[in-house]
C-alpha positions in Angstrom: 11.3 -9.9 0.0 9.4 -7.1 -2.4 5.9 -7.8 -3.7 4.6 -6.1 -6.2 0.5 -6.3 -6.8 -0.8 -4.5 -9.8 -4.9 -4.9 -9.2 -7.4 -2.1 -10.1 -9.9 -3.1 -7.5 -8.5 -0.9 -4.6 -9.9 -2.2 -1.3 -8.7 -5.9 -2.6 -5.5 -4.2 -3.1 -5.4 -2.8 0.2 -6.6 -6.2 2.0 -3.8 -7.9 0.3 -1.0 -5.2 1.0 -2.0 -4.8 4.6 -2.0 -8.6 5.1 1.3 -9.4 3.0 2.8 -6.9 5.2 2.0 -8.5 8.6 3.2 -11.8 6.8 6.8 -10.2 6.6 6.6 -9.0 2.7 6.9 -5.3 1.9 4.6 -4.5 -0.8 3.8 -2.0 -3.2 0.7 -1.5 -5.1 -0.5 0.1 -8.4 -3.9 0.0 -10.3 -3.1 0.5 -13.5 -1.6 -2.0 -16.3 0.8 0.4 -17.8 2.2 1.8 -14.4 2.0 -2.0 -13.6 4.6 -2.9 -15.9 6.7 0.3 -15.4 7.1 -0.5 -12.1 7.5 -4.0 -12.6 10.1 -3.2 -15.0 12.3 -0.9 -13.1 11.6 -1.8 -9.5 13.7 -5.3 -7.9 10.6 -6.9 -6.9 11.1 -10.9 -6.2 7.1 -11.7 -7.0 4.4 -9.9 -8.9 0.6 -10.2 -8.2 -0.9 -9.4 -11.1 -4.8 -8.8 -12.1 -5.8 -9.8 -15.7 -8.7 -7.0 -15.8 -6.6 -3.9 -15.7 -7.2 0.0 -16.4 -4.2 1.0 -19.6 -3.1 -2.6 -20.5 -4.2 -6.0 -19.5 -2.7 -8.1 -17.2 -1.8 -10.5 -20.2 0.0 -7.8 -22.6 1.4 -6.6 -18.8 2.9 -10.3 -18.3 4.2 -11.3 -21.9 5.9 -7.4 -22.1 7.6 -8.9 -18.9 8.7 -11.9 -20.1 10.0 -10.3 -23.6 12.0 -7.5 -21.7 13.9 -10.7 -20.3 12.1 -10.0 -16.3 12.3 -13.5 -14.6 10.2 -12.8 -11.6 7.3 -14.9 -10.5 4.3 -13.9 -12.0 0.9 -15.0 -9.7 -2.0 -14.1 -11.7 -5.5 -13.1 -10.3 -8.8 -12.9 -12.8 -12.6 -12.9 -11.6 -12.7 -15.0 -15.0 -12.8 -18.7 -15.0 -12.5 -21.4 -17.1 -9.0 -23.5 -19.0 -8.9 -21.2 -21.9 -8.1 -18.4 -19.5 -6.0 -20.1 -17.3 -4.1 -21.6 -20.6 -4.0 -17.9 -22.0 -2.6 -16.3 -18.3 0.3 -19.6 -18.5 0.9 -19.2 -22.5 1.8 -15.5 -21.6 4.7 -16.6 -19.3 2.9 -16.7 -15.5 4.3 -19.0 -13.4 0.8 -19.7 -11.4 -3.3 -18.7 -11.0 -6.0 -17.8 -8.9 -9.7 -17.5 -9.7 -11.6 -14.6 -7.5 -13.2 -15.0 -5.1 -9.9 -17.2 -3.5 -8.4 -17.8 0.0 -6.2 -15.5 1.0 -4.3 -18.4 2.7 -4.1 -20.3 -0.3 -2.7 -17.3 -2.1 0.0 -16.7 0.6 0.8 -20.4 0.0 0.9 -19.8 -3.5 3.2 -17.0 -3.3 5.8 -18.7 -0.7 5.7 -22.1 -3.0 6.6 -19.3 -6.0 9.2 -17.7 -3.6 10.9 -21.5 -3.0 11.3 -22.5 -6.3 13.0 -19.5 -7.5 15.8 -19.5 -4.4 16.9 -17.9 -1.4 19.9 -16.4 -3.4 17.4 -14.3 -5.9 15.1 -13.3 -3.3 17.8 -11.5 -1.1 20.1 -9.6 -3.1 22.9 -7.6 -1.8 22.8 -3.7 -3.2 25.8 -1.6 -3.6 25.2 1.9 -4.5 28.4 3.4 -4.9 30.7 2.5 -1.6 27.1 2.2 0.1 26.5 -1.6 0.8 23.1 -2.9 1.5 22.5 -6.7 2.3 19.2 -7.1 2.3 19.4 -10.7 3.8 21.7 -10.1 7.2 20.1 -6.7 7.0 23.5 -5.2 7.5 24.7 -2.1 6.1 28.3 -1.2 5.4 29.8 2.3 4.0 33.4 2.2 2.6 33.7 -1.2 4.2 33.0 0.2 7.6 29.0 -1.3 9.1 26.4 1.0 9.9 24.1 0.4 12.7 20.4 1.5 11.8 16.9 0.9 13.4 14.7 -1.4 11.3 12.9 1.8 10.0 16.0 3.4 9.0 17.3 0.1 7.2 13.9 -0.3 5.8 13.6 3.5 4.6 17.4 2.9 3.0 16.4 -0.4 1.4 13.9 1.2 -0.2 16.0 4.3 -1.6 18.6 1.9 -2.8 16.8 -0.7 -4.8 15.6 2.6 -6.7 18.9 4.1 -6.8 19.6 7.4 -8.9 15.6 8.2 -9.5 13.6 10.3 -7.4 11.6 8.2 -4.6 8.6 10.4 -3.3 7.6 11.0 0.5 4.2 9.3 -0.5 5.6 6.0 -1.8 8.2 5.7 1.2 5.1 6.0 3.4 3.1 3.1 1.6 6.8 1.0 1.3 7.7 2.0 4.9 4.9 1.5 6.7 1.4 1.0 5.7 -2.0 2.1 4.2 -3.7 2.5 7.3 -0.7 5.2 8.7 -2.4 8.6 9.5 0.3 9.7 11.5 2.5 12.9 10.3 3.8 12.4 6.7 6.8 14.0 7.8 8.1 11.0 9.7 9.7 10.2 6.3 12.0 13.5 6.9 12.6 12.6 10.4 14.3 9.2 9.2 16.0 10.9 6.4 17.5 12.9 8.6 18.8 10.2 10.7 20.1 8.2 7.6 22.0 11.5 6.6 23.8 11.8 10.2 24.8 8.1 10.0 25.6 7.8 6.3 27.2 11.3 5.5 24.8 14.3 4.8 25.1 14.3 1.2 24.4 10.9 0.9 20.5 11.2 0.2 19.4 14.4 -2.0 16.5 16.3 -1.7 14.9 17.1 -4.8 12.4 19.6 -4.5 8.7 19.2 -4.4 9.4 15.3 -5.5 11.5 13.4 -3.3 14.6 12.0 -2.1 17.2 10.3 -4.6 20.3 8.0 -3.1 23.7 9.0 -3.6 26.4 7.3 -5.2 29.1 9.0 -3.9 30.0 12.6 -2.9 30.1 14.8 -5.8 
């Protein structure tokens, strides 16, 4: 399951993304309202955590712009404010749930998994075709032209990641912070290593290479 948290304060970010990732979640993380929403907007995220106090646009005009656009994702808000009007004005705007900082992390992993529940199994693992590429996100099984591929859970997780954004350009950078973590200070070009791999198994054409931006899945062979 994808989590997205949009929160400006960046070591709170980090706290949370490191620890949803041990729980099982991978997570993404921007500090800005407007990216926020972007993001939100054209990424396949099954749960959004999602600051009021925000750089660009607040988390409020970042939720409601959500909910008009027709996005039906859970919506867990944070704020350092407190009181009912806030919490009123966070619900009014279409989230589904609130915390008040300082909170428990524990309570906020509760939080997220009760969100997670209620909206089903089926939306929280799609299947993603790209093309005759099929991902299933749930068995973790891939399948090219109806025949399975047999990756590693980096590979699969590198792929995953690729195909929810299929046909834009995914950058070395954000497959590092999807693929593994915040604290990695290994060699950034263990993202090309696993490329690689995916192109042996999957067809070499299958993943471009865009120059000094990224890697972009492909559909099918031109």
């Amino acid at each position: 399951m994808r989590l997205l948290i949009v929160e400006d304060e960046k070591r709170l970010a980090l706290s949370l993304a490191k620890g949803l990732t041990a729980e099982g979640f991978a997570v993404d993380v921007v500090h800005d309202g407007r990216e926020g929403l972007h993001r939100a907007s054209e990424g396949s995220y099954d749960l959004v955590v999602l600051d009021i106090m925000l750089p660009g646009m607040n988390g409020y005009r970042v939720c409601g712009a959500l909910r008009a656009a027709g996005h039906d994702m859970p919506i867990l808000v944070l704020t350092a404010k407190d009181g009912e009007y806030d919490e009123a004005e966070g619900l009014d705007t279409g989230a589904d749930d609130y915390l008040t900082k300082p909170f428990s992390y524990v309570v906020l992993v509760a939080r997220i998994r009760a969100l997670l529940r209620r909206r089903g199994r089926a939306a929280a693992s799609p299947v993603l075709e790209v093309g005759g590429l099929t991902v299933d996100t749930a068995a973790r099984r891939v399948t090219r032209d109806g025949a399975e591929v047999v990756l590693t859970a980096k590979e699969f997780s590198v792929l995953e990641h690729l195909a929810v954004r299929a046909g834009e350009v995914v950058s070395k950078a954000e497959i590092l912070e999807h693929v593994w973590d915040f604290a990695y200070e290994g060699d950034p070009n263990i993202v090309e290593v696993y490329v690689s791999a995916l192109r042996r198994k999957l067809g070499a054409w299958s993943i471009a290479t865009v120059r000094g931006a990224g890697y972009r899945l492909v559909a099918d062979r031109a």
